[in-house]
N, C-alpha and C positions, 0 to 999 in steps of 0.2 A: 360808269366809264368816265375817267378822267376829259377832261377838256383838248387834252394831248389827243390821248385815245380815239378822240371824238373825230379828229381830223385825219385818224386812217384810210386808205382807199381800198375796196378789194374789188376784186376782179369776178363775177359769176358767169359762168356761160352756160348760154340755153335758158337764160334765166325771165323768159315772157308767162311760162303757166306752168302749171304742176308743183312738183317738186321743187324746179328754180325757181319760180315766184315765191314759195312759201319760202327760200333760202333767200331771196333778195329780199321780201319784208322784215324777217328775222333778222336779220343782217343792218335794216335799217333803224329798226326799231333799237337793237344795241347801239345806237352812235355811229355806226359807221358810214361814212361815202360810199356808195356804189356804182359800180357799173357793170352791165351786165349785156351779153350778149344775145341773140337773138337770129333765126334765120327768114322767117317766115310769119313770125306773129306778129307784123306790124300792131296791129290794131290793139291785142292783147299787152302788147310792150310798151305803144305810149299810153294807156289805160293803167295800167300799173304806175309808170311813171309820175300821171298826174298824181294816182292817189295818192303814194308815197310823198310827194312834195307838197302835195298840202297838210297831210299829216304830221311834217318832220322839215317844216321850212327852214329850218336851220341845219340841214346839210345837203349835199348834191347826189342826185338818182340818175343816172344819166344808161336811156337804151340807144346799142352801138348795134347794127345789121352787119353781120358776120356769117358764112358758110362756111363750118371748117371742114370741109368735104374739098373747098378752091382752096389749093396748098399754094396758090399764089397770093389769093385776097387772107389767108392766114400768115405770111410772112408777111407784107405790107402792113399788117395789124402789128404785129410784134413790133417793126419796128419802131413804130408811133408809141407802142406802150412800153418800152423802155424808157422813156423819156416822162412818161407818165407817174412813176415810183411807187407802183403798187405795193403794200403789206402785204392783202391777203390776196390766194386764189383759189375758188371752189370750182373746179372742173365739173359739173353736172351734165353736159350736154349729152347726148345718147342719141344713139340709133340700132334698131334691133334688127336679127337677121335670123330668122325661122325657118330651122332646116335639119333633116335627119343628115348625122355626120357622116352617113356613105352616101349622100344627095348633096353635101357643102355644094357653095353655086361660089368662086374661087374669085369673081369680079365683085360680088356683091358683098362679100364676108373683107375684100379690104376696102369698101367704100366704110364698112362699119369698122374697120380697125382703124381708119384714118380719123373719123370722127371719134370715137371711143376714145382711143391710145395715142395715135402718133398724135394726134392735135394737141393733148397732154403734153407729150415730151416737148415738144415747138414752144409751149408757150412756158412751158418750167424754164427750157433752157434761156429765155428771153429775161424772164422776171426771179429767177432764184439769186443771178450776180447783183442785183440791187439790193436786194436782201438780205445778202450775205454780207455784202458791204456794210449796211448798216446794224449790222448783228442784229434781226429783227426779220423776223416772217412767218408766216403761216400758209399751206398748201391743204388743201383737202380736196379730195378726189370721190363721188360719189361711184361704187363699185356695183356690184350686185351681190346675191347669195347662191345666183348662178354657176359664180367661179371658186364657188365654196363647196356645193355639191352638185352631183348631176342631176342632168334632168334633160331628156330626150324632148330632140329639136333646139338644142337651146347650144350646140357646138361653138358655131362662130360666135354667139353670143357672147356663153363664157371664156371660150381666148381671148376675146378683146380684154375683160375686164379680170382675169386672169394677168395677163400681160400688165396691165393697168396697176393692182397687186403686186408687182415683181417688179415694176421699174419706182412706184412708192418706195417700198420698201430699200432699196437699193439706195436711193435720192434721201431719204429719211438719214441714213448712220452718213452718207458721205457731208447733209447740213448740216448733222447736230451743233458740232460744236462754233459755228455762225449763227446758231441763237433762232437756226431755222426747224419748222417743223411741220411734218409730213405725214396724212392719218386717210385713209379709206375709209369712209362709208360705207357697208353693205346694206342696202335694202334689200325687205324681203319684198311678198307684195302690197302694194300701193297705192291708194284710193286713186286713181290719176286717169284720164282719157286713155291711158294706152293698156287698161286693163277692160276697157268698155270690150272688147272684141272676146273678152270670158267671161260676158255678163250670164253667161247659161250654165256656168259650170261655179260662179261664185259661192252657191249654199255648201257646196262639195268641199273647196278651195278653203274655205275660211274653217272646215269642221276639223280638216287636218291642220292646225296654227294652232300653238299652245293656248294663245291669246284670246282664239277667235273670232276677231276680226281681221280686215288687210290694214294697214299704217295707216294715218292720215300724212300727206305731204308736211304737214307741221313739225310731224314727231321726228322725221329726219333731218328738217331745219331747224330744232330747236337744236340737237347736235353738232349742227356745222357751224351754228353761232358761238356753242360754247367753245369750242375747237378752236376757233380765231379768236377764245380771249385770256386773258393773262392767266386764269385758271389753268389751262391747258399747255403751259410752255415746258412742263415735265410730259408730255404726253406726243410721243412721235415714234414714226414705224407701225403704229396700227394700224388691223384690220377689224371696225369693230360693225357689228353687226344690229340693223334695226330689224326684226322678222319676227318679234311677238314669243319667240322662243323655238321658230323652227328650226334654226342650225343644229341648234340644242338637242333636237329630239332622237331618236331612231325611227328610221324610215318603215321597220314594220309595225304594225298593231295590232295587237292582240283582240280578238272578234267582243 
């Protein structure tokens, strides 16, 4: 990465462990400035931070404590970070909602679509006019393969990130040609804390995956890095999929 390059800033949220830590080291490790949000993991976010800055003292890591669930402390954030002049933003943050679709629970499926989706659109609509202005951006959105196929219990899940799909996609042909670009992620499943809760069911889970194993969090940050670099500025409107080869498959098997 160029020296220019080098002085990019991007934007990660949710980025203290999992998935967003393995995107905010990746993210560092290419050259780039970070900063990344966080709701909760104090401890896990400036432990990231440190290590990151001493690995990479030659650019800035910086953990920002953010709820995007508080759509007020979410505006107040925007408007500090317009002024900021972000490059990139990788929307990671999640929160899941576990429910048969004739059970949906109608308060808790939009705390997840605020967190999911609209916190998405708040912070595009903040950080895409800077970007457009300088014909120069990159947006990537981690999705799931939820909203790719079904799978009971997982309703509000997939509209979030369904929705999530559909305002990309939409945002993707309205930037193109301001030099901006806009890509989904789908994960499948994902070495991560939040799979601990099927640790009973994982010899099962992993037998059906092409691959045979779940991701490691690396394997989708290794994509989100390339996505935000010059490689990738013909590449926008996708939905591409990390899942070992499950979207791929057909859902029956033959005994």
């Amino acid at each position: 990465m160029s020296a220019a390059s080098a002085q990019r800033r991007v934007l990660v949220t949710g980025g203290a462990s999992g998935i967003g830590a393995a995107i905010v080291q990746a993210l560092a490790g290419a050259g780039f400035a970070v900063d990344f949000t966080y709701r909760s993991s104090a401890e896990a976010a400036q432990a990231l931070c440190a290590e990151l800055c001493a690995a990479h003292p030659d650019r800035s890591v910086a953990a920002i404590p953010l709820d995007l669930a508080d759509r007020a402390a979410l505006d107040a954030f925007c408007e500090a970070a317009e002024e900021t002049g972000y490059y990139g933003l990788v929307h990671n943050a999640g929160q899941s909602s576990d429910a048969l679709a004739a059970m949906l629970d109608q308060d808790r499926a939009e705390t997840a679509m605020q967190v999911n989706f609209f916190s998405l659109t708040r912070l595009a609509k903040t950080l895409v006019r800077p970007m457009t202005r300088a014909r120069s951006g990159r947006i990537v959105a981690i999705g799931s393969v939820a909203a790719l196929r079904g799978n009971a219990g997982n309703a509000a899940y997939a509209a979030t990130k369904g929705a999530l799909i559909a305002y990309c996609r939409t945002l993707a042909i309205e930037s193109a040609k301001r030099g901006v670009t806009v890509n989904v992620i789908a994960p499948g499943f994902v070495d991560t804390a939040m799979m601990a809760r099927y640790a009973a069911y994982r010899v099962g889970m992993e037998r059906q995956i092409p691959a045979g194993r779940f991701a490691r969090p690396q394997d989708v940050a290794a994509l989100a890095a390339f996505l935000m670099g010059e490689g990738a500025s013909y590449i926008t409107g996708a939905v591409l999929p990390v899942d070992g080869g499950l979207t791929a498959m057909m859902g029956v098997h033959r005994a």
